[in-house]
C-alpha positions, 0 to 999 in steps of 0.5 A: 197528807201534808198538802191536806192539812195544808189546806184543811182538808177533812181527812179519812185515811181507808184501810190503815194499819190493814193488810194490803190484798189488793193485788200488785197495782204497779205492775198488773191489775189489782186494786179492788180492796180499795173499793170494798174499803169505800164500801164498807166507809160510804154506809154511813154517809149514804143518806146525807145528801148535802154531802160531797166524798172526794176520793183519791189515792194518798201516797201519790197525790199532792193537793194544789187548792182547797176545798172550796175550789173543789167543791166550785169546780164540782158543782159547774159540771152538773154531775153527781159522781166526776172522775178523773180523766186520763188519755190512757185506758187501762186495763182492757184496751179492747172497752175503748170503743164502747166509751163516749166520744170526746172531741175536745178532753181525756177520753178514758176513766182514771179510778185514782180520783172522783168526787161526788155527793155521798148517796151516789157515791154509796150506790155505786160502790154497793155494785161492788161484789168481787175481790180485793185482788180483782182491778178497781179501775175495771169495775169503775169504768165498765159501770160508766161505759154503760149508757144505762147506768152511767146515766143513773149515776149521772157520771162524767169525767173530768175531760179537762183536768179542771179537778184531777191530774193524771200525770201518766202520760201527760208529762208534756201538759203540764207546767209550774206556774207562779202567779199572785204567791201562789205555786200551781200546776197548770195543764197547757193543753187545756188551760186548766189548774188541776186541784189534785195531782196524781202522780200515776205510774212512773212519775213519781219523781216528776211528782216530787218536783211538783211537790217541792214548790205545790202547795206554796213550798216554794214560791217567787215571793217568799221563798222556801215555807218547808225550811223551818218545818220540824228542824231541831235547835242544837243551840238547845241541847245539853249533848250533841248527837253522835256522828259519824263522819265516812272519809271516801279517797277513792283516787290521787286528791289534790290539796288532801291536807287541806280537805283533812284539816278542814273536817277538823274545822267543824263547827261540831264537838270532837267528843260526839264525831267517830271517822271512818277513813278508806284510802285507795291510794298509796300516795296518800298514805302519808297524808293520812298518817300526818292527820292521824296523829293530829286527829287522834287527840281529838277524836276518840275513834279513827279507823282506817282502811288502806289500799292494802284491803283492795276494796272496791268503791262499793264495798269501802262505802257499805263498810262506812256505812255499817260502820254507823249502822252497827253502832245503837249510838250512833245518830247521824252518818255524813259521808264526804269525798275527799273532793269536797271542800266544805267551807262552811264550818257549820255545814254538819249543823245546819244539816242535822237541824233540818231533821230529815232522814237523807238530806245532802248539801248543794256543791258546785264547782265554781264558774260552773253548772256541774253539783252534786245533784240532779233534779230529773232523770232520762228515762235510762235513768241517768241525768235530766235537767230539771227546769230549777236546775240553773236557778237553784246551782246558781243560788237564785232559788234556796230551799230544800228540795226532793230530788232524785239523786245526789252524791260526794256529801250527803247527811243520813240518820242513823235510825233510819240506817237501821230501819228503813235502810238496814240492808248492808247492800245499798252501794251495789245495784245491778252493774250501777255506780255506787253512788247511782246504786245508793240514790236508786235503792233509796229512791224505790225502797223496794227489794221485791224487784231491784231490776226495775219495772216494766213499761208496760205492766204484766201480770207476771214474776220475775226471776229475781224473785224465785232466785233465778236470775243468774241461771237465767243469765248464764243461759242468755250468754251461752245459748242467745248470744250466739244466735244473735250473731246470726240474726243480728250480724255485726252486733255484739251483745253484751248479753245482760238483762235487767228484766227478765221475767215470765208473764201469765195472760188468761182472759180472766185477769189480762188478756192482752197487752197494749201496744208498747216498745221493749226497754232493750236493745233486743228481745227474746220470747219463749213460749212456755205451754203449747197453742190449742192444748193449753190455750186458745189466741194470743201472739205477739203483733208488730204494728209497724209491719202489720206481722203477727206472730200467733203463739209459737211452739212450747220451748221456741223463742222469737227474737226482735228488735226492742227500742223504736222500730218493733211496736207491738201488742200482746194479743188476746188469749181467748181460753185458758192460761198462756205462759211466755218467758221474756228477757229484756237484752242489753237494756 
């Protein structure tokens, strides 16, 4: 929205404040309430025929030009109705034949951006008579691939990506590009700048790379334009907000003393700061009673936990965290490891004047690369470097910037502790470290599946959610690890699995699966119901080999590789409903 307004769009939100029933776009098909939502909005446009809708999805979407340049790029294609081109076809691979052939372009049609003139677009959408869990995309691309009525409709898509980019899939296209002060996404493959940018699928972080400089964020000429957005002047109030200050020491520190003083030396009154101290270490146990003494003339609220509790990490950070949580008073929780010096006295200020809801200050260490963020993540989920890494360490570019971890200083208000974080949990995520625990949870927002997300989306349910997850564990220890001795000779599985789930295929919601590999060192498949009572087709195909395996017997499992060598497809279920149990092991 603020990329919208940014370049003053005229903007109607669909469905606000409504129910979602569109099904879980994410991980299966869904979708089709977006639809009758542009149904029911395009009956008052329908006779305006000077009119152009342009649709996209909102909460993934960042704008790159205005309306103009829209509008220009539209009118060149000759079309009435263009959609957005993506070089991956979803949700019915089998349709890939029936589509127009491209020689040069994204052959297939993306249903999250189109543009057009407001009668055909009302036309269109009065095709529309299913039900909001059916899939969006479905219905938008067996009307363009049908010759008859794609001609009526006068559709085309945006082979080039002239209008509309789908990052899915096409992560390797595109780049940021500086030229006359202006940030834009540029599409190499085509040598193109994309006007609306979706960030589709799992790109949501590379998203909000793009977000940090497009529209003008950032850019060579004038630097960060988002710094002064909706700050707060605390020059200007009578009463500062209450703080709390977390104090991490979670192994031997050294120049502690220095560190403690140093939280002394803020610039911030003493009245409005309460600490929270845990020290895992008994050496330091005097240097915590030395600044006790001097702290507590100062600071009304000091409590300390020692080595005596034998917390962990995670369990020290959520109690420092509930510590602010628990307490309506408290406005702000600033977390610090006592490896951090912060020599800016008015560090705490400056954070809470930009009135963000996490935001953390940038340290390094001096002469190198090493901060306490990262600007990307490797597909496992750890470390990347992002392009702006090196520029923004070494301080040629300053801003405020949407990343997707950070860690050892970080600034939270307390509000949103107690809103959109008011799980006590967040420093604990499957076998993560609790600072990568904290950044994971934030980042998703998204208790429905804290294992994660598929590659590959299924329609199915995983055992997280019907509070199976342990039995399913116990049971991959004690009855898969050692089969794997067997099939697998020399390898020792660890017997963990992140995403352990059970998925449905039936022709009328998803027949197949395209092909894909497993994010796991190894994968087992139980067949769930039986071929030829239950169901007819289906299977499993490694394309590698050229090897299906058609539907084995109810409670047998096949077992095989996961990462790089077993390419495979889930094949058609011609009738009925097919049930299978997936793990995926050691991921």
């Amino acid at each position: 929205m603020n990329s919208a307004k940014y370049f003053n769009y005229t903007v109607k939100v669909l469905g606000q404040g409504q129910e979602w029933r569109g099904g879980d776009g994410i991980n299966s098909i869904g979708g089709g309430q977006k639809v009758r939502l542009m149904k029911e909005a395009m009956a008052q446009y329908a006779s305006q025929e000077d009119l152009v809708i342009l649709f996209t999805e909102c909460f993934d979407v960042v704008f790159a030009g205005g309306p103009e340049e829209v509008l220009k790029k539209f009118q060149k294609t000759n079309h009435k109705i263009v959609f957005a081109a993506d070089g991956i076809l979803w949700p019915d691979k089998r349709l890939a034949e029936k589509y127009p052939v491209v020689h040069i372009g994204k052959r297939y049609l993306n249903s999250g951006g189109f543009i057009g003139y407001a009668p055909y677009i009302s036309h269109l959408v009065q095709e529309w008579n299913l039900q909001d869990n059916d899939d969006d995309q479905l219905f938008y691309t067996k009307v363009y691939i049908d010759p008859v009525k794609r001609e009526a409709f006068n559709i085309t898509l945006d082979h080039k990506c002239k209008i509309f980019q789908a990052l899915n899939g096409a992560t390797d296209e595109v780049v940021l590009k500086f030229e006359n002060g202006k940030s834009r996404v540029k599409n190499t493959f085509y040598e193109t700048l994309p006007v609306a940018i979706n960030g589709n699928g799992p790109t949501k972080i590379l998203l909000n790379y793009f977000g940090n400089y497009v529209p003008n964020s950032w850019t060579q000429e004038h630097g960060c334009a988002l710094c002064d957005f909706d700050t707060i002047d605390l020059s200007a109030v009578d009463v500062h907000p209450k703080v709390t200050i977390g104090v991490f020491i979670e192994q031997p520190t050294p120049f502690l003393p220095r560190f403690l003083n140093l939280l002394l030396s803020l610039d911030y009154p003493k009245e409005a700061l309460k600490l929270f101290i845990h020290n895992k270490e008994v050496y330091h146990e005097k240097d915590i009673k030395v600044f006790f003494d001097k702290a507590k003339h100062e600071i009304s609220t000091i409590k300390i936990v020692g080595p005596e509790e034998n917390l962990s990490q995670a369990e020290a950070r959520n109690m420092g965290m509930d510590f602010c949580r628990q307490d309506e008073k408290c406005d702000y929780y600033f977390s610090v490891d006592a490896d951090v010096v912060l020599t800016n006295p008015r560090t705490l200020k400056n954070l809470i004047e930009q009135n963000r809801k996490i935001i953390a200050p940038l340290v390094t260490r001096h002469g190198k690369l090493w901060s306490n963020f990262w600007g990307a993540l490797s597909p496992d989920g750890y470390y990347a470097r992002s392009e702006d890494y090196v520029d923004i360490v070494q301080g040629k570019r300053v801003g405020i910037w949407n990343v997707p971890y950070m860690a050892n200083v970080y600034l939270i208000q307390g509000k949103t502790l107690r809103s959109e974080m008011s799980e006590r949990n967040y420093f604990v995520r499957d076998k993560l470290d609790p600072d990568m625990a904290l950044c994971r949870n934030a980042r998703e927002m998204d208790s429905r599946i804290s294992g994660g997300y598929e590659n590959v989306p299924t329609d199915d349910i995983h055992m997280k959610q019907i509070g199976l997850e342990n039995v399913w564990l116990h049971f991959i220890r004690e009855f898969i690890a050692p089969v794997t001795l067997k099939v697998f000779a020399g390898y020792y599985t660890k017997g963990f699995a992140l995403l352990n789930f059970v998925v449905k295929y039936s022709p009328e919601r998803q027949r197949s699966l395209r092909p894909h590999h497993d994010a796991s060192t190894f994968t087992i498949n139980i067949a769930l119901n039986n071929v030829g009572e239950d169901f007819q087709g289906g299977g499993c195909k490694f394309l590698r080999y050229n090897c299906s395996i058609e539907s084995p017997r109810k409670g047998w499992s096949f077992m095989h590789p996961g990462r790089l060598t077993h390419l495979h497809e889930g094949l058609p279920v011609k009738n009925g409903t097919r049930y299978i149990a997936v793990s995926f092991i050691d991921p």
